[in-house]
C-alpha angles and dihedrals in degrees: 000000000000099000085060096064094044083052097048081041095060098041084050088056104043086041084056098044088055096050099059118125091033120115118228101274095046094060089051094055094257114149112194112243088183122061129180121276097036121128119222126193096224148193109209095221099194135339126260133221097274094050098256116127119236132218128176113239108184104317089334121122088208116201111212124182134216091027139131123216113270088018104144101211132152115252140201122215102233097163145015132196121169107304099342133069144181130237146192120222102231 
């Protein structure tokens, strides 16, 4: 029992090793769709805690602020993290 572990110890640590310099979604396969500077014809779905209004763009949860539910606005891209991304209302 004991040499497995010393044995899933070692793969996570050369998996690890291998996967330096990658950000988190990269290590977990995600390839971004949005990228920054692209503009969206959107639908803000709710509000979030901080009072911006979220959309889903592809597999993206998009921040958008100064925005009401249900608004319909056009969006850029300015920034993308992992699955989510922020936008400005243009």
């Amino acid at each position: 029992m004991q040499k497995s572990t010393v044995h899933r110890y070692e793969r996570d640590r050369y998996a690890n090793e291998k996967q330096k310099g990658q950000s988190g979604s990269q290590k977990r396969g995600h390839v971004h769709t949005l990228q920054t500077g692209q503009e969206y014809d959107v639908t803000i779905e709710i509000l979030g805690h901080n009072g911006d209004g979220l959309c889903h763009v592809d597999d993206y949860t998009v921040f958008v602020p100064n925005t009401e539910k249900g608004e319909k606005v056009r969006i850029r891209i300015k920034k993308v993290k992992d699955t989510i991304a922020f936008a400005d209302r243009l």
